[in-house]
C-alpha positions in Angstrom: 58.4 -223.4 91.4 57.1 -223.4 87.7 59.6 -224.1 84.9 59.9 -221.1 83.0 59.6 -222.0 78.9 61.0 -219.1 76.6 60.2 -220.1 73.0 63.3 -220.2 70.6 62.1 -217.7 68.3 61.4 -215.4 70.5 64.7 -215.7 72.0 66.5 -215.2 68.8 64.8 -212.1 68.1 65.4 -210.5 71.5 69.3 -211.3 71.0 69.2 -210.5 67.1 67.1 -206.7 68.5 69.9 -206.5 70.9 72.7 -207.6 68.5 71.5 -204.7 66.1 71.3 -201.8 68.8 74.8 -202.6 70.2 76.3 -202.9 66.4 74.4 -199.4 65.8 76.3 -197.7 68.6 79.4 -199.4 68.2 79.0 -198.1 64.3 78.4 -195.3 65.5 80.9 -194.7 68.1 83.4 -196.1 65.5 82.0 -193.2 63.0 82.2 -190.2 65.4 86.0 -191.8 67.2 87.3 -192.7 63.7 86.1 -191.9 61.0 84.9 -188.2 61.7 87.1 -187.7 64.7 89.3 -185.2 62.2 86.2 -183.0 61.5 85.1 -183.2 64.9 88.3 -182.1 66.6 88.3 -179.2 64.0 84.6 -178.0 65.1 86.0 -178.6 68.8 89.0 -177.0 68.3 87.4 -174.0 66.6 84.8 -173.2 69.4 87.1 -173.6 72.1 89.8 -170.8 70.1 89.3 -167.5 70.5 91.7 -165.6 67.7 91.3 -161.7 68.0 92.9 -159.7 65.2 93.9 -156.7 66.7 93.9 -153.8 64.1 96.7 -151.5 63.4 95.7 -147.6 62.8 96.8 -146.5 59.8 98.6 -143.1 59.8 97.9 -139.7 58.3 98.0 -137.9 55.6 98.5 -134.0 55.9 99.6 -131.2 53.5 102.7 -129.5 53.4 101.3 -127.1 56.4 99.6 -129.8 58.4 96.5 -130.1 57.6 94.5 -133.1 57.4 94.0 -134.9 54.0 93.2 -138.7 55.0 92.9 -140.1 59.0 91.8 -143.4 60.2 88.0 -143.3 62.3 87.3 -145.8 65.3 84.2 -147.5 64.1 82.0 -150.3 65.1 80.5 -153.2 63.2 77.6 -154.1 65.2 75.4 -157.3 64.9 73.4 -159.7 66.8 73.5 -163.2 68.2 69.6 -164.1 67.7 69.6 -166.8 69.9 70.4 -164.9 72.9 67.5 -162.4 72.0 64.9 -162.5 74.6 61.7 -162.3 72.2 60.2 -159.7 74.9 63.0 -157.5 73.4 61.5 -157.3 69.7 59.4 -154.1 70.7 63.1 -152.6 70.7 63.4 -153.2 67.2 62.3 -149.4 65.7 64.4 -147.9 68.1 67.2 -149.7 67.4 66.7 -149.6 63.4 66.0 -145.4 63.9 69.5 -145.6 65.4 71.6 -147.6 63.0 69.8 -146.2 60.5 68.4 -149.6 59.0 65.4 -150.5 57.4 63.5 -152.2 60.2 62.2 -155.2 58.3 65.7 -155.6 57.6 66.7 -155.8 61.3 63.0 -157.5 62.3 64.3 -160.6 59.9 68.1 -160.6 61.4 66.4 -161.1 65.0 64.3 -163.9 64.0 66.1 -165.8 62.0 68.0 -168.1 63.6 69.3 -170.8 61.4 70.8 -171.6 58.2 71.3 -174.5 55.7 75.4 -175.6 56.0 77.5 -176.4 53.2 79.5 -179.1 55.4 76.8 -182.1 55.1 73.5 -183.0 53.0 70.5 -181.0 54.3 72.5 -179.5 57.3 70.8 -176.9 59.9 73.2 -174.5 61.2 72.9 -172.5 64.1 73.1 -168.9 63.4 75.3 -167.6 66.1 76.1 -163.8 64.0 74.3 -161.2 61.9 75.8 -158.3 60.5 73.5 -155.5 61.0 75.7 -152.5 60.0 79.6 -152.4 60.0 80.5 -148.0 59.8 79.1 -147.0 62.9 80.6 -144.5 64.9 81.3 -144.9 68.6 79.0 -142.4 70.0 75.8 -144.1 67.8 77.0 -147.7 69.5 77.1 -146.2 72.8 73.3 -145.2 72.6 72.5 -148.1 71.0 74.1 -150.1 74.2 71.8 -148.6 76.3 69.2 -150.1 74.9 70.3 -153.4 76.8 69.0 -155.9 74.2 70.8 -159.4 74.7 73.2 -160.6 72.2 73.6 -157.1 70.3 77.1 -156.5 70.2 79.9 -154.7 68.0 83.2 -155.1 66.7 85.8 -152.2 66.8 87.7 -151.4 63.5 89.0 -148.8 62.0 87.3 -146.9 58.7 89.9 -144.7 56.6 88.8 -141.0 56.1 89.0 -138.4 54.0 87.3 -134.5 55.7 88.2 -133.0 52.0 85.8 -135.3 50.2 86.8 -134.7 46.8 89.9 -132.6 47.5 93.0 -134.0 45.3 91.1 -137.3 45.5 93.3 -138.5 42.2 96.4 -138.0 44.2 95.5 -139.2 47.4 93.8 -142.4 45.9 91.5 -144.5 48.8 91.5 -147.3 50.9 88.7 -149.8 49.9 86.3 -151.8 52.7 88.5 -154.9 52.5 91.4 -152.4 54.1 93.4 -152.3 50.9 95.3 -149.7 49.5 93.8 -149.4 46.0 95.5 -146.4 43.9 97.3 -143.1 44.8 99.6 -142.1 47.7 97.6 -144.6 49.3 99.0 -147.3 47.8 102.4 -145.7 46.9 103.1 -145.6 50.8 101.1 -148.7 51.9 104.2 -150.0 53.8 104.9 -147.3 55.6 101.2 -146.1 56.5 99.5 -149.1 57.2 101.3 -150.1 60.2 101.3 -154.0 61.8 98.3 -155.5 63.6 98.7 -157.1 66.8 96.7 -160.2 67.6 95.6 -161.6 70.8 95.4 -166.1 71.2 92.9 -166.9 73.9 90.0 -169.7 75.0 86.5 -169.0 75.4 83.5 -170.9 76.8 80.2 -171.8 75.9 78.7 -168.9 75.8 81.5 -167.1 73.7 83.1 -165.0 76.4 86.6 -164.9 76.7 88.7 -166.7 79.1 91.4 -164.4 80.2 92.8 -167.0 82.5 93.8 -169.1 79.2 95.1 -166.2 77.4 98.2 -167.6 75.5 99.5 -164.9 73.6 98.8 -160.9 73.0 100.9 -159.1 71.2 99.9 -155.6 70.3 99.9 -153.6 67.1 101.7 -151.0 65.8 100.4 -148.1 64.2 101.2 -146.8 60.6 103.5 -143.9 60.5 102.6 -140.7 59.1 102.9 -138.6 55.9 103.6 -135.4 54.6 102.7 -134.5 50.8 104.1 -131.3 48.7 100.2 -130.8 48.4 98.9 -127.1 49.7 95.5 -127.3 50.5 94.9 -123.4 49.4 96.6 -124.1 46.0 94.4 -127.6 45.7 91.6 -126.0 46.6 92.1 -123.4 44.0 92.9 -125.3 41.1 89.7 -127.5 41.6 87.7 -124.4 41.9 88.7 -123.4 38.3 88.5 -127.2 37.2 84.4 -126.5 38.1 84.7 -123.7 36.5 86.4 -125.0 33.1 83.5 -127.8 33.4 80.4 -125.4 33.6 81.9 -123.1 31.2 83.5 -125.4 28.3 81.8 -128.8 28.9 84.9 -131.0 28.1 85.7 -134.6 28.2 88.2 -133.9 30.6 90.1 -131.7 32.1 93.5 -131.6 34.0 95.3 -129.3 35.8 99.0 -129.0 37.5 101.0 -126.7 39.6 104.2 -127.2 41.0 107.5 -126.2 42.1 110.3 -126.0 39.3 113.3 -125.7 41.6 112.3 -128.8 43.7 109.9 -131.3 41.6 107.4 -130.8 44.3 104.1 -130.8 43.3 101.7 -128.1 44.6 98.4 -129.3 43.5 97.4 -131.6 41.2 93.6 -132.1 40.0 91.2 -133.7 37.3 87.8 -133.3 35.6 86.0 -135.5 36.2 86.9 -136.5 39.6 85.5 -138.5 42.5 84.8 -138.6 46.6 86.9 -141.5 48.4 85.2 -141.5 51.2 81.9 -143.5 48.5 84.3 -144.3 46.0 82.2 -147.2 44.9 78.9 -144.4 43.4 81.5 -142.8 41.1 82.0 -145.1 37.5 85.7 -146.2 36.8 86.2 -143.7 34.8 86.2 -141.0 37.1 88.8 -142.9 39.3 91.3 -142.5 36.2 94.3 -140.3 37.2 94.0 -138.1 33.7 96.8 -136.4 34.4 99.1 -139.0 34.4 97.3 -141.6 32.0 95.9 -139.4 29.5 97.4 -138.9 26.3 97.2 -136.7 23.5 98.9 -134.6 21.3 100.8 -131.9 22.9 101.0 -129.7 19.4 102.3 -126.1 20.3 103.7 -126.9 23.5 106.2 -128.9 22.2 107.9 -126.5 20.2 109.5 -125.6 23.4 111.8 -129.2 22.4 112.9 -128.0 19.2 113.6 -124.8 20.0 115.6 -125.5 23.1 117.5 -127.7 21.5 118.4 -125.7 18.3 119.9 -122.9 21.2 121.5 -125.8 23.1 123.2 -126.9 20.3 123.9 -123.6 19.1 122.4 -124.4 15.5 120.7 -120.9 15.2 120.4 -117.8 16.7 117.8 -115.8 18.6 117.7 -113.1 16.4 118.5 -115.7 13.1 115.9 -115.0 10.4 113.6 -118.3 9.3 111.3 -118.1 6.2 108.3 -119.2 7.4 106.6 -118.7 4.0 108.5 -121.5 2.6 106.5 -124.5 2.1 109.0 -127.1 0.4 112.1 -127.9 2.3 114.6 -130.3 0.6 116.3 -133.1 3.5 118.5 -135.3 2.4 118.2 -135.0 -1.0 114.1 -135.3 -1.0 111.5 -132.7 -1.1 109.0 -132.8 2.3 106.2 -130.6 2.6 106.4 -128.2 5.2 103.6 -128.2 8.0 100.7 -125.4 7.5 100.5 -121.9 9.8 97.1 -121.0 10.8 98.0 -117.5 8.7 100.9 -116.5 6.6 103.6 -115.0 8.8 106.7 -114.6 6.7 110.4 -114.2 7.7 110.5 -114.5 11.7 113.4 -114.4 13.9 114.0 -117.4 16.1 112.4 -115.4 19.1 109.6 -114.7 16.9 109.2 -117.9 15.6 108.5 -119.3 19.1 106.0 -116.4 20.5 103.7 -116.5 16.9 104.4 -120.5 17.0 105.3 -121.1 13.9 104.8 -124.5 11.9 106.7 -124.1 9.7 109.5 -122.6 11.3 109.3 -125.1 14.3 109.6 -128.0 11.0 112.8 -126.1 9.9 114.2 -126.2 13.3 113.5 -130.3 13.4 115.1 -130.4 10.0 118.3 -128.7 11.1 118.9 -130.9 14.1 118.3 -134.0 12.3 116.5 -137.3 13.3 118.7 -138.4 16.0 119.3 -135.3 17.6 115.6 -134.0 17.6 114.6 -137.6 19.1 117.5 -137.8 21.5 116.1 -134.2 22.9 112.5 -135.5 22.9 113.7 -138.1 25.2 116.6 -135.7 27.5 113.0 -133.8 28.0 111.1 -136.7 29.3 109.0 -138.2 26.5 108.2 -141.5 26.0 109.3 -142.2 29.6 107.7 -142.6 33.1 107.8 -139.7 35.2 108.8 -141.3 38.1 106.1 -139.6 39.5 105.1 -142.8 41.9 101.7 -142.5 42.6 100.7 -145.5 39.9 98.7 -145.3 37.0 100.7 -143.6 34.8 100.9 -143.6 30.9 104.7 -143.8 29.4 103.7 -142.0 26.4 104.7 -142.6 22.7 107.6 -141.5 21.1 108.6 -144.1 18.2 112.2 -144.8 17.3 113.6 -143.2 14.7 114.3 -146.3 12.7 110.4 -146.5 12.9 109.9 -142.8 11.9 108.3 -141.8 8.1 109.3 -139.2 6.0 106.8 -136.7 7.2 108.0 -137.6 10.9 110.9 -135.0 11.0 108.7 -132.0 10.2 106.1 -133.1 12.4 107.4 -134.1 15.7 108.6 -130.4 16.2 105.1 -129.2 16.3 103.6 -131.5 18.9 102.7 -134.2 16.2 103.8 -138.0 15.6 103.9 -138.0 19.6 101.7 -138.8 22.5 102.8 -137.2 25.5 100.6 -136.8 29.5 100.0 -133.6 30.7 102.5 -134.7 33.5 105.4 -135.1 31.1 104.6 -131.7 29.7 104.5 -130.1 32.7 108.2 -131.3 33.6 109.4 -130.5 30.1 108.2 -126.9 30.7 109.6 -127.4 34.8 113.0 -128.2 32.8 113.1 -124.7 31.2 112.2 -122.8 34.6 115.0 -124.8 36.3 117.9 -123.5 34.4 117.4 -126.6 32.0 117.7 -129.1 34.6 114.8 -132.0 34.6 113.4 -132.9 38.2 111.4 -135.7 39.0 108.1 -135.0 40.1 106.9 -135.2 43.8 104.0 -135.6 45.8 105.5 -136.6 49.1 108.1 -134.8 51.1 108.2 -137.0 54.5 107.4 -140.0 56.5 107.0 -139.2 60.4 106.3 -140.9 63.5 103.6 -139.8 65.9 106.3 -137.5 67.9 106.7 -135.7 64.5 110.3 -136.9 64.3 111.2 -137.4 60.4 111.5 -141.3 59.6 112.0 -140.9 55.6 112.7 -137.7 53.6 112.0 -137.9 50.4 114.3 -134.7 49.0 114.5 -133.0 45.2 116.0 -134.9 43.0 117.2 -134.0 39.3 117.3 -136.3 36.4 119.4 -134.8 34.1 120.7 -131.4 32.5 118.2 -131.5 29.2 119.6 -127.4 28.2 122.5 -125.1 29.7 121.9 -122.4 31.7 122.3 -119.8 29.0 120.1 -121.7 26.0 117.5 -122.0 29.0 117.1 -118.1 29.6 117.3 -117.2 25.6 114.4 -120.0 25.6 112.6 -118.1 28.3 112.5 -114.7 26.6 111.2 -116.2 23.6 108.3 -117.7 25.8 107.6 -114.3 27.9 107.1 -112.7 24.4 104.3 -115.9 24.0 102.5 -114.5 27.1 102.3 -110.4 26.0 99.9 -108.6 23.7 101.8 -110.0 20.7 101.6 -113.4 21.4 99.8 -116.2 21.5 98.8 -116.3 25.4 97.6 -112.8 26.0 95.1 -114.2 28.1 97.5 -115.7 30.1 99.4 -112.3 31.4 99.3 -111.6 34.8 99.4 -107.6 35.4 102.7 -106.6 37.5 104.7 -110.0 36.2 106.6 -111.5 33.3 105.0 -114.7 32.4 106.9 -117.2 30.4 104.5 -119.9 28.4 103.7 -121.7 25.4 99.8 -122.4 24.2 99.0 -125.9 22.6 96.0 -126.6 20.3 95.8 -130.0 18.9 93.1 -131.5 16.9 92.2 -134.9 18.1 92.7 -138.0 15.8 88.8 -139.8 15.0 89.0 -142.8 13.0 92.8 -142.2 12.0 92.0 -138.5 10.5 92.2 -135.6 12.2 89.0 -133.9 13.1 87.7 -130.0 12.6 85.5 -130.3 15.5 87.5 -131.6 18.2 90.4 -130.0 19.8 92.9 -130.3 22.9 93.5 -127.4 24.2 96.5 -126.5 26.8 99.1 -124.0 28.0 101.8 -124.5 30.7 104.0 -121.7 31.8 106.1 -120.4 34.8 106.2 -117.3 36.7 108.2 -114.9 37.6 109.9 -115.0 34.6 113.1 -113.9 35.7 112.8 -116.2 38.7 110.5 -119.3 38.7 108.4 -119.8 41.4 105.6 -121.6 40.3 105.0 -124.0 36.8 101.3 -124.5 35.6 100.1 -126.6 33.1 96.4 -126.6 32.2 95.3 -129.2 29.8 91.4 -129.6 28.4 89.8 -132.1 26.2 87.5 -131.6 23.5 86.0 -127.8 25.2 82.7 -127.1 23.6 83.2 -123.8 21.9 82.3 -121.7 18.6 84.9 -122.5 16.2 88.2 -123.5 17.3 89.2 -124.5 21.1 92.5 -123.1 21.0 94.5 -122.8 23.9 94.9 -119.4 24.3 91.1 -119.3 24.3 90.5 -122.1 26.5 93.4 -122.5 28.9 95.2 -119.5 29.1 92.3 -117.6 31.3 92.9 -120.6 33.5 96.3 -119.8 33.9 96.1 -116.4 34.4 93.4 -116.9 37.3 95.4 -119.6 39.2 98.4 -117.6 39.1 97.0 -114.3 40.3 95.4 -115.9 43.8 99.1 -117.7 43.8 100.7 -114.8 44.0 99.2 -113.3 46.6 98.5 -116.3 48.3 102.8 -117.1 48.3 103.8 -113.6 48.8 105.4 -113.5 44.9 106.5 -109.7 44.9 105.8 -108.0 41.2 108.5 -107.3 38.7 108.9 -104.0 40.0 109.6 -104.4 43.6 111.4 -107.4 43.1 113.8 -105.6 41.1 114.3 -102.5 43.2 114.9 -105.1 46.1 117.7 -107.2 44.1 119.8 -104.1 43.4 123.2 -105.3 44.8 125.8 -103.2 47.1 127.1 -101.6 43.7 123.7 -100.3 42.5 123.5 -102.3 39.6 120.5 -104.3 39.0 120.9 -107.8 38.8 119.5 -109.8 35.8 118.2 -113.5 35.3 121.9 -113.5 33.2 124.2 -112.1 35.5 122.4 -113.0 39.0 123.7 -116.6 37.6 
């Protein structure tokens, strides 16, 4: 037997060779075990979990009779796992891009790609195990797209919030966005109760992503939102945003809002903008048009506000309806100083108080201010409502401006009865006048009457409730003669009468401040009223910005017809019975005919 001879270098390099392949694994059996056995376990951990958020159905939204405002759709987010595409599949592609309704280079690309560059290390290919192709598809349009049996096209179900009105009383209603978030509106106001409380199901699943039900650990299920019913009458919404369309093509304003609502209760009929938007593709409309004008707008109320100062000079008990005021005064003398009084649009002389009110006087308005005195006048301003939240709920809303009196000039005292020195929403006028059909007493406004369960049982009533007594009973109906004189063939509102009832109302014009003057050109014109007269069923306050007219937009131009044509389908619509009949049916047992004074 030979000796065998191994020459020392060649020995050391075959152990050195070996040395360095054991070291590398053991380095690298030390990296994986030690070093990245954190992030490892994570990616383990993570695979092998199978979390399943189980989605809660949000509830409804109907009207005071029922019907549907806002549900919640079953949809499906579909997508694809393009690794489990069988390649003999892509001739599927146009069908299933005709179906979804997808481009199909768009879906071609998601098919075929099939990795990615990862953010976790330097250069990193990642496996792409998900592509979204469309996420609001509806079950039906899944189904057929199932039978197409490609491999590894599959959906999620969720659930897609809708509205069948489009853009009926969008501004109240408000809209869910795609992240599932309550963004504005009675949407948001009610999120807690509406949105209910998803389930979730904790499971394991295996390599190829399926579930392991035999390792289920936990399933707990969801619980769906409850449901809600508004004041909101779809007939009356419907209505009003038909004359909103009509204001718009007719006038061309920068805005326009309009309000109807019940004066006994607070509860708000209908309540509408110009512009507005459709929730259902809230995100093609500019942020402008999502802006609740109604309650974040403000301007100058001007004329309508005279219904302050004049209720509180009868409250108060300062003057009389059938005192005389001379309005051809122009210099009145308070507290020793001389002010200017505002100007009329005509000279109208000596007017009684009643007269004063239905020719809306300046300058008798100013005297009125100037007999109640700064803290009085401002202390009314506020019993009213202004310079205060509403408390109307919905979000979004403006408080208004009305400055302390400690802040107040010297012309303040003679303006502020007109509608000047004051911002004020159309929602905060709208209650002021509400106040004056309620026997004097403020109510909050209200969009919401109920929160129900799916049995229809009542969960949460939301009932009237008053804020305060702003005039008595009495000073209230003297007020309310003075306005149904505004709304005859005398007044300003003439426009505004509806044949067969007494229509109480005051008209606003208000030139709009442009670089701190007031301009010629651009005008606010508005008018709220109530009707019957003699007992208030329905308040309506219509409010338009900047119309586009010859001369001067005043509001019994502008607004008034609006009135008049909202309140005469109301009245059919509600069953209001005219003057007449009304009155032969309140005789009492003794024949005499009960009056708005005596009735109380």
């Amino acid at each position: 037997m030979k000796n065998v001879f191994a020459s020392p270098f060649r020995f050391y390099v075959v152990v050195i060779v070996v040395c360095c392949v054991f070291f590398s694994f053991v380095g690298r059996l030390v990296y994986l075990q030690v070093l990245e056995r954190p992030n490892l376990l994570e990616i383990i951990q993570v695979n092998r979990e199978n979390f399943v958020q189980i989605q809660a159905k949000r509830g409804n939204l109907v009207d005071e009779k029922g019907n549907l405002l806002a549900t919640t759709k079953s949809v499906v987010e579909v997508g694809v796992d393009p690794h489990c595409v069988d390649p003999a599949q892509y001739n599927l592609i146009p069908q299933l891009s005709a179906l979804l309704n997808l481009d199909e280079a768009k879906v071609r690309l998601a098919f075929q790609t099939k990795t990615r560059t990862g953010d976790r290390y330097d250069n990193e290919v990642v496996r792409i195990r998900w592509t979204k192709l469309a996420d609001q598809v509806d079950e039906e349009t899944y189904q057929e797209a199932m039978k197409l049996k490609i491999s590894g096209l599959y959906g999620t179900l969720k659930h897609s919030r809708r509205y069948p009105g489009d853009r009926l009383a969008s501004h109240v209603l408000g809209f869910v966005n795609r992240e599932g978030t309550a963004t504005m509106g009675v949407e948001k106001q009610l999120d807690y109760y509406l949105k209910g409380q998803d389930g979730w199901r904790e499971s394991e699943k295996d390599g190829l992503r399926r579930e392991l039900a035999q390792y289920r650990l936990r399933e707990v299920p969801p619980t769906d939102g409850l449901n809600a019913q508004l004041s909101l009458n779809l007939i009356i919404q419907d209505v009003v945003e038909r004359e909103l369309d009509f204001i718009a093509e007719k006038f061309k304003p920068q805005s326009a809002s309009i309000i109807v609502s019940e004066p006994t209760t607070g509860y708000v009929l209908a309540l509408a903008n110009y512009p507005d938007f459709d929730p259902n593709t809230f995100n093609d409309f500019d942020l402008d048009a999502l802006r609740n004008r109604a309650l974040a707008d403000l301007y100058e109320p001007g004329s309508t506000f005279k219904i302050v100062a004049a209720g509180a000079a009868l409250n108060e008990g300062i003057v009389a309806m059938s005192e005389v005021i001379d309005c051809s005064q122009t210099i009145a003398i308070h507290r020793g100083r001389k002010l200017p009084l505002p100007v009329d649009h005509h000279p109208l002389g000596k007017l009684t108080l009643r007269e004063v009110v239905s020719k809306s006087s300046n300058r008798g308005a100013a005297q009125l201010g100037l007999r109640l005195g700064e803290d009085r006048l401002h202390s009314y301003c506020q019993a009213f409502g202004f310079g205060q939240s509403s408390g109307f709920g919905i979000g979004g809303e403006n408080k208004g401006i009305l400055h302390a009196v400690k802040n107040w000039d010297s012309y303040t005292i003679t303006r502020l009865p007109i509608g000047h020195a004051v911002s004020a929403t159309p929602m905060q006028v709208h209650c002021a006048m509400g106040a004056v059909a309620n026997e004097g007493v403020l109510m909050k406004p209200q969009v919401v009457r109920r929160i129900y369960d799916q049995e229809g049982k009542t969960v949460v009533p939301f009932r009237p409730v008053s804020r305060r007594r702003v005039l008595s009973r009495k000073a209230a109906a003297k007020l309310t003669v003075a306005l149904t004189d505004v709304v005859s063939a005398e007044g300003t509102a003439r426009r505004a009468i509806v044949p067969g009832f007494n229509v109480a109302g005051k008209t606003g014009t208000t030139k709009k401040l442009v670089d701190g003057q007031y301009s010629n050109q651009k005008h606010v014109a508005s008018f709220s009223g109530f009707l019957p007269a003699e007992s208030p069923r329905i308040v309506i306050t219509v409010v338009v910005d900047e119309p586009i007219v010859k001369g001067v937009g005043y509001g019994g131009i502008v607004a008034a017809p609006s009135f008049q044509t909202i309140a005469e389908e109301l009245v059919a619509y509600l069953g209001i019975e005219p003057k007449e009949t009304a009155n032969a049916s309140s005789n009492n047992r003794s024949g005499k005919i009960l009056t708005m004074t005596n009735s109380q």
